[in-house]
Each structure stands twice: as C-alpha cells, then as structure tokens.
Backbone atoms as SQL, in Angstrom:
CREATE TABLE atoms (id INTEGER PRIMARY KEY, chain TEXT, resi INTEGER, resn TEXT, atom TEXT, x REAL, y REAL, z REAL);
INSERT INTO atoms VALUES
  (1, 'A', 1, 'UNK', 'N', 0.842, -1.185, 0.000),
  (2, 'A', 1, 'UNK', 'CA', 0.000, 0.000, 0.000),
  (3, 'A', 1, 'UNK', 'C', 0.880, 1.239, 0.000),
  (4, 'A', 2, 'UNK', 'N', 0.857, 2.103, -0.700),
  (5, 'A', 2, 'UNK', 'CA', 1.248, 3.592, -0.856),
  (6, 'A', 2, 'UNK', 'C', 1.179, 4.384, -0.095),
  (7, 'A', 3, 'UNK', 'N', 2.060, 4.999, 0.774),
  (8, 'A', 3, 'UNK', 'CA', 1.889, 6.427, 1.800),
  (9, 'A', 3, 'UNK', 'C', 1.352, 7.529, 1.465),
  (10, 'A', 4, 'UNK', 'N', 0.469, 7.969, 1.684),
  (11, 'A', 4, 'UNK', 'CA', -0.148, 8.686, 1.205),
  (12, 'A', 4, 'UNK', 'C', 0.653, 10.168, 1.728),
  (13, 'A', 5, 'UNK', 'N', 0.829, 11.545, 1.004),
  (14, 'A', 5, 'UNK', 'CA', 1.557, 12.319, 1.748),
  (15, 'A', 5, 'UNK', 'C', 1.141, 13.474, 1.141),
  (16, 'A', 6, 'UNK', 'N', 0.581, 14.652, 2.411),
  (17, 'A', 6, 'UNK', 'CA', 0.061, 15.569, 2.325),
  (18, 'A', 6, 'UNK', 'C', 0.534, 16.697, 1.068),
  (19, 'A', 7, 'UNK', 'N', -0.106, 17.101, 0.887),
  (20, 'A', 7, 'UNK', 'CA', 0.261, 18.352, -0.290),
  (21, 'A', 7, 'UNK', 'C', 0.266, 19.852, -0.181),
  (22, 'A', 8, 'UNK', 'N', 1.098, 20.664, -0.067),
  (23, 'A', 8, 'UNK', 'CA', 0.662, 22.052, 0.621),
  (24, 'A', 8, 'UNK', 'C', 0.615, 22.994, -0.439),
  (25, 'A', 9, 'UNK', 'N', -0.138, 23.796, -1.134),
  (26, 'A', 9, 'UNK', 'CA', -0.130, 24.034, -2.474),
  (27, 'A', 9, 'UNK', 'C', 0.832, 25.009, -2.357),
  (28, 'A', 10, 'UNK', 'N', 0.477, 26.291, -1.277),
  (29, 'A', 10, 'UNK', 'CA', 0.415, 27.365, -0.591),
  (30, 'A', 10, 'UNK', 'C', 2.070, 27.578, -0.832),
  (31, 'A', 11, 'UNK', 'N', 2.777, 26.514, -0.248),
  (32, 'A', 11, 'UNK', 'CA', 4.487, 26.144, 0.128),
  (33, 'A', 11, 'UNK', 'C', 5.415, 25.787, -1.100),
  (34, 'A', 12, 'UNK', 'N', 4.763, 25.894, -2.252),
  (35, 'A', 12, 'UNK', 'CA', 5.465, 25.253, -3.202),
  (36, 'A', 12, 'UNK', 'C', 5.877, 25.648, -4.411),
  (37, 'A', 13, 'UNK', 'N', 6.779, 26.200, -5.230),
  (38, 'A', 13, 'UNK', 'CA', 7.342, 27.241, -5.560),
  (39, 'A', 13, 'UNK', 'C', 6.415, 27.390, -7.169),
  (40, 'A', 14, 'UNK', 'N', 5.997, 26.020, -7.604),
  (41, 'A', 14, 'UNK', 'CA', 5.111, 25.348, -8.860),
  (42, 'A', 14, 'UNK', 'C', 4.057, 26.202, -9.158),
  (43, 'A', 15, 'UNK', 'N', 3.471, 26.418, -7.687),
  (44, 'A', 15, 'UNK', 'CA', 2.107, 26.397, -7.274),
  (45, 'A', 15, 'UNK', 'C', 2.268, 28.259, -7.373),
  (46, 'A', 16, 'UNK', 'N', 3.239, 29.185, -6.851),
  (47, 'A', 16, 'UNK', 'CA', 3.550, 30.587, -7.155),
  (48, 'A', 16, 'UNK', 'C', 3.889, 31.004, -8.421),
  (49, 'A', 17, 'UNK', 'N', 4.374, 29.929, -8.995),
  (50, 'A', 17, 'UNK', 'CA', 5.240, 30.867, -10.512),
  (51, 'A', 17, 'UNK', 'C', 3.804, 30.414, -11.254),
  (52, 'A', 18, 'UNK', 'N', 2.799, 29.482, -11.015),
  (53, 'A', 18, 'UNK', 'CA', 1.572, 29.523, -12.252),
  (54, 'A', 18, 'UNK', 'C', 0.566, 30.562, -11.475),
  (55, 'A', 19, 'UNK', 'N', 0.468, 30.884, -9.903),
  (56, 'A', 19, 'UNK', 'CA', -0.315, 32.074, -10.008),
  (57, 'A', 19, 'UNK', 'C', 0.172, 33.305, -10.590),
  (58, 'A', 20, 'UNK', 'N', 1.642, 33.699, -10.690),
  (59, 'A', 20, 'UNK', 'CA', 1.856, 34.805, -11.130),
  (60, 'A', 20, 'UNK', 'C', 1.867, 34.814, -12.749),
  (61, 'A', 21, 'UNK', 'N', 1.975, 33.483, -13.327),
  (62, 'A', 21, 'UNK', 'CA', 1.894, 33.394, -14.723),
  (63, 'A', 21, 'UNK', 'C', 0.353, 34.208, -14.980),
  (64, 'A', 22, 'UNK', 'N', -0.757, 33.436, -14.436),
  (65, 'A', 22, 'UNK', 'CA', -2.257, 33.228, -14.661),
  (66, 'A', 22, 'UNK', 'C', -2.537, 34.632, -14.467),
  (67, 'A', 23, 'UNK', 'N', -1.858, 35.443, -13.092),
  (68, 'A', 23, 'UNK', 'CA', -2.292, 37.054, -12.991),
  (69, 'A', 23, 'UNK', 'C', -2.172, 37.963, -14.484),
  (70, 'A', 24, 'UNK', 'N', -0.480, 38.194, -14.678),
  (71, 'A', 24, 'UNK', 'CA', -0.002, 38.233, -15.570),
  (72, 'A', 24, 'UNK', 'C', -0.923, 38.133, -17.133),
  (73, 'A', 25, 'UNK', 'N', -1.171, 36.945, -17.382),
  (74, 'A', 25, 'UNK', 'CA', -2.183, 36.712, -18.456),
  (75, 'A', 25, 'UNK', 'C', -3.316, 37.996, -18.508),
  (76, 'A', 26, 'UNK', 'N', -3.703, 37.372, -17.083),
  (77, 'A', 26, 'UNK', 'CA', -4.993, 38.267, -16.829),
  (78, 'A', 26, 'UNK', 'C', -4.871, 39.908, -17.015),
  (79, 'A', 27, 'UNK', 'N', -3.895, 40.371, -16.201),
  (80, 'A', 27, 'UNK', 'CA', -3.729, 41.380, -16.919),
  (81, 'A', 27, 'UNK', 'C', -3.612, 42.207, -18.100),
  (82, 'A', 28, 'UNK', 'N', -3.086, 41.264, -18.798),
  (83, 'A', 28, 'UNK', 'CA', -2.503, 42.000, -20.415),
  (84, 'A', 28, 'UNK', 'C', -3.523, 41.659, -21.333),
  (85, 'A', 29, 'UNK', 'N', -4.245, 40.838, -21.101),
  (86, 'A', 29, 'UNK', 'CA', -5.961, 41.096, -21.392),
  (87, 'A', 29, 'UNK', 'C', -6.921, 42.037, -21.117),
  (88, 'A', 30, 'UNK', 'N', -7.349, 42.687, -19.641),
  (89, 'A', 30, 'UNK', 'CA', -7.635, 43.328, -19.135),
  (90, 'A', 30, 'UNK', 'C', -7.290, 44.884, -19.873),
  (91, 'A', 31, 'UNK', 'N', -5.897, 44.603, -19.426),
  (92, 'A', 31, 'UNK', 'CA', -5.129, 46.174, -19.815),
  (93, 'A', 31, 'UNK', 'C', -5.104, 46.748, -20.951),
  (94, 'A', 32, 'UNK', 'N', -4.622, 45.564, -21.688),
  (95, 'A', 32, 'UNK', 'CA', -4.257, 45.904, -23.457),
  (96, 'A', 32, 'UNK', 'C', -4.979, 44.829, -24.418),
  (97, 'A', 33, 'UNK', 'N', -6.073, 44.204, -23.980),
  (98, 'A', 33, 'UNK', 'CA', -6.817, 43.866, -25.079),
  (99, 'A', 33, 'UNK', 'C', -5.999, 43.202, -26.419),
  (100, 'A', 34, 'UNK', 'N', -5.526, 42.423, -26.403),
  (101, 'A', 34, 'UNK', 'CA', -5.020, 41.825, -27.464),
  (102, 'A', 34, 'UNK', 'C', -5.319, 41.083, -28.370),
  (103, 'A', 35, 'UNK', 'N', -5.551, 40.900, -29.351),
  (104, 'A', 35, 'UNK', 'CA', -6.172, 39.841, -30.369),
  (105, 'A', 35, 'UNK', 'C', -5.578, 38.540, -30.002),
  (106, 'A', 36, 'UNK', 'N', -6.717, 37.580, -30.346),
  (107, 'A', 36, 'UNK', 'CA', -6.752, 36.275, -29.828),
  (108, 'A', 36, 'UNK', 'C', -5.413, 36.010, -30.162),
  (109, 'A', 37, 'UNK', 'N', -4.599, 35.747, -31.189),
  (110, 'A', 37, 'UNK', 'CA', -3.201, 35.137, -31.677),
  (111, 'A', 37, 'UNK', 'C', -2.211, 35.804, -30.761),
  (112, 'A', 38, 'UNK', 'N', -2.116, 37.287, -30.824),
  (113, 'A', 38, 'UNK', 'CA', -0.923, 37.707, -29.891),
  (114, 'A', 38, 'UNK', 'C', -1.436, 37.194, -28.187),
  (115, 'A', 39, 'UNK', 'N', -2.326, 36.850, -27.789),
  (116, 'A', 39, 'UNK', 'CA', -2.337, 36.671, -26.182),
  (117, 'A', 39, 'UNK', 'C', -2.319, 35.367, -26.289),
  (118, 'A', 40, 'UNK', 'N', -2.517, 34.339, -27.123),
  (119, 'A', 40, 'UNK', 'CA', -1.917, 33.018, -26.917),
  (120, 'A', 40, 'UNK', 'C', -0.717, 32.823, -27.120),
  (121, 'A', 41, 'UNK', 'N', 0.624, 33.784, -28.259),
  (122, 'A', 41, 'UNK', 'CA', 1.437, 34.240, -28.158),
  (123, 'A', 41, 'UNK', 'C', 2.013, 33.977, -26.565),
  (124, 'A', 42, 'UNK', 'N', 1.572, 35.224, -26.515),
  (125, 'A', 42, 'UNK', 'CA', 2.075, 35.411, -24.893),
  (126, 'A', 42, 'UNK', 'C', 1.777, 34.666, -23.652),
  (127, 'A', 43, 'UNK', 'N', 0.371, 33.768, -24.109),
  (128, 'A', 43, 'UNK', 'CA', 0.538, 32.472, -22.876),
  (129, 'A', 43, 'UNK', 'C', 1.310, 31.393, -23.104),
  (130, 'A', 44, 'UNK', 'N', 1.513, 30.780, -24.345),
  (131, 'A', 44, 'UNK', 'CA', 2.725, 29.925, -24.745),
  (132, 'A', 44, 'UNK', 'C', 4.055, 30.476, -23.830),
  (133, 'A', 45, 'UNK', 'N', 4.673, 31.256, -24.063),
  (134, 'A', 45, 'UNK', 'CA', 5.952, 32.326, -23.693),
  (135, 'A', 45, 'UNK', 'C', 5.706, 32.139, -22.078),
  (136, 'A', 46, 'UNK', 'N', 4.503, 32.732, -21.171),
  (137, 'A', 46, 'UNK', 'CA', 4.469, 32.905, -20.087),
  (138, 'A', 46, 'UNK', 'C', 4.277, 31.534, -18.964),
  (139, 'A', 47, 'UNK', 'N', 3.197, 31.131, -19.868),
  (140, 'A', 47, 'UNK', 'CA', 2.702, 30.144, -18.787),
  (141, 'A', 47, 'UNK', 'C', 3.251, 28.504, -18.842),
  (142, 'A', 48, 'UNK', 'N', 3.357, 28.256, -20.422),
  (143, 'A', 48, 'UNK', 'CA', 3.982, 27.077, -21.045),
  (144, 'A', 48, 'UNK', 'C', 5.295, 26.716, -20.688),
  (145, 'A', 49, 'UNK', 'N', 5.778, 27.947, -20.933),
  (146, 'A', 49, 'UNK', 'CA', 7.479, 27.796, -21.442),
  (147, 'A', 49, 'UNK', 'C', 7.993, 28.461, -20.291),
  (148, 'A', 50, 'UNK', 'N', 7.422, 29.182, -19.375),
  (149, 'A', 50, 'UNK', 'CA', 7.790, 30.101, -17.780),
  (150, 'A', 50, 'UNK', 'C', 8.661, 30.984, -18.143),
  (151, 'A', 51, 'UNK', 'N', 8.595, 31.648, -19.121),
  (152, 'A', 51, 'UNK', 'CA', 9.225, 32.427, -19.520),
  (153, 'A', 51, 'UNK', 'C', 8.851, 33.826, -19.087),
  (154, 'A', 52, 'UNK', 'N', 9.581, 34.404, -18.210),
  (155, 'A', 52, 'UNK', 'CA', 9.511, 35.857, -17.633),
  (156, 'A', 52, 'UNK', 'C', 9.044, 36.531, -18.492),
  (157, 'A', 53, 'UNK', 'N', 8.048, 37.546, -18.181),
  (158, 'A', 53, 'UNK', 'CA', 7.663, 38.601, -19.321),
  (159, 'A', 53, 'UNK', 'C', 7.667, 40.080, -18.955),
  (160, 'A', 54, 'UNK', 'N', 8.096, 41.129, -19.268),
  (161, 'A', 54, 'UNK', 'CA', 7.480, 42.328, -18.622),
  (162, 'A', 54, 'UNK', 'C', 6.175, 42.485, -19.531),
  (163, 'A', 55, 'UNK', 'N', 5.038, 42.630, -18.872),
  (164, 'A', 55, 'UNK', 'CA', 3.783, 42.226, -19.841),
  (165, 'A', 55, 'UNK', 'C', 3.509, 43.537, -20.154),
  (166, 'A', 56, 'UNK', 'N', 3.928, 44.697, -19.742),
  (167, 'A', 56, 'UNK', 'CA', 3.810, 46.470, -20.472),
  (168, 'A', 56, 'UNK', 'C', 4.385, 46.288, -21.485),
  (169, 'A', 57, 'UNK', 'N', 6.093, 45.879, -21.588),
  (170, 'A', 57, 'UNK', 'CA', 6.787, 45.837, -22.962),
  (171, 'A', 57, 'UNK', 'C', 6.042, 44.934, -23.601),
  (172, 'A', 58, 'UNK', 'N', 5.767, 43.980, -23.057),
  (173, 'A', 58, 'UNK', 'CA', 5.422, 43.256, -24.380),
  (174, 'A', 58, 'UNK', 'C', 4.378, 43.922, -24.967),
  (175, 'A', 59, 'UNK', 'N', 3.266, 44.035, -24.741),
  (176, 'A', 59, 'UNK', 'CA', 1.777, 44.473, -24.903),
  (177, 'A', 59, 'UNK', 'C', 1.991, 45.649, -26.109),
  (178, 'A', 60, 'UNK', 'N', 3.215, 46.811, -25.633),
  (179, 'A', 60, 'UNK', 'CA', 3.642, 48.085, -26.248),
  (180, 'A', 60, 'UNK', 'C', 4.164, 47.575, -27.274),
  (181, 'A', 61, 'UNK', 'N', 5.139, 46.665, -27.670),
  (182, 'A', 61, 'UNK', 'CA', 6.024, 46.484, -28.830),
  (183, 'A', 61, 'UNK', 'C', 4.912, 45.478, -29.963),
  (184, 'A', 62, 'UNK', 'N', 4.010, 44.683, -29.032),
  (185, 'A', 62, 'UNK', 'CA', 3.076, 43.729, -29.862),
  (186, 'A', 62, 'UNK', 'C', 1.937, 45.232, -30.718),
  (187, 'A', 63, 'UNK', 'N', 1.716, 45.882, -29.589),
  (188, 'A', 63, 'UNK', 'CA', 0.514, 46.753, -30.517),
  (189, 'A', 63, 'UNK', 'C', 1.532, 47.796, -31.187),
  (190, 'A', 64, 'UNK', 'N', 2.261, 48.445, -31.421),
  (191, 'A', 64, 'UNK', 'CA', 3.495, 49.390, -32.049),
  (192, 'A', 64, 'UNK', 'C', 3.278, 48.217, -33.626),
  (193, 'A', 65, 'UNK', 'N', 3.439, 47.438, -33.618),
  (194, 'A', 65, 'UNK', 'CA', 3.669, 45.868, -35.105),
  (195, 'A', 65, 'UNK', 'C', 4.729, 44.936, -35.265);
C-alpha cells in the first residue's frame, strides 16, 4: 500500500510561478486587449514555457507591429 503524503499548495514554488503566470495573463488582457493570436502568443511564452515577461513591454512592442 502507498503512503499517502500531504500536499501544501500554498508552500510550493510550482504552485507561485503559475499564479503569477495566470495574474499576468490576466492582466494583459484586461489592460491591453489583445487579439486572440498575440495573447496566446504570450501564454505559450508565459505560462507554457515560464518564460519571464514584462507584460507592459510586451503588450507596447506587440501593438506598435
């Protein structure tokens, strides 16, 4: 039989870098409205790949062309 062993979401570094991914998202939606292709763009990059974003630059250089 398998030990079963508690899980603390709260404590776990996994569990912080996808809320700040998911905020992030949320924001640059919110803020700058992006067409469907550039904000999946940028969830691939952010949330997929954990790739740091400053989501102002990006948002500015994506709507600039």
């Amino acid at each position: 039989m398998e030990n079963y062993q508690s899980f603390n979401p709260q404590s776990s570094s996994t569990f912080s870098q996808i809320k700040e991914s998911i905020r992030d998202m949320i924001r640059l939606q919110r803020d700058y409205q992006l067409s469907d292709e550039l904000f999946w763009e940028a969830f691939d990059n952010r949330v997929l790949r954990n790739v740091p974003l400053n989501i102002s630059q990006y948002a500015t250089m994506t709507i600039r062309g």
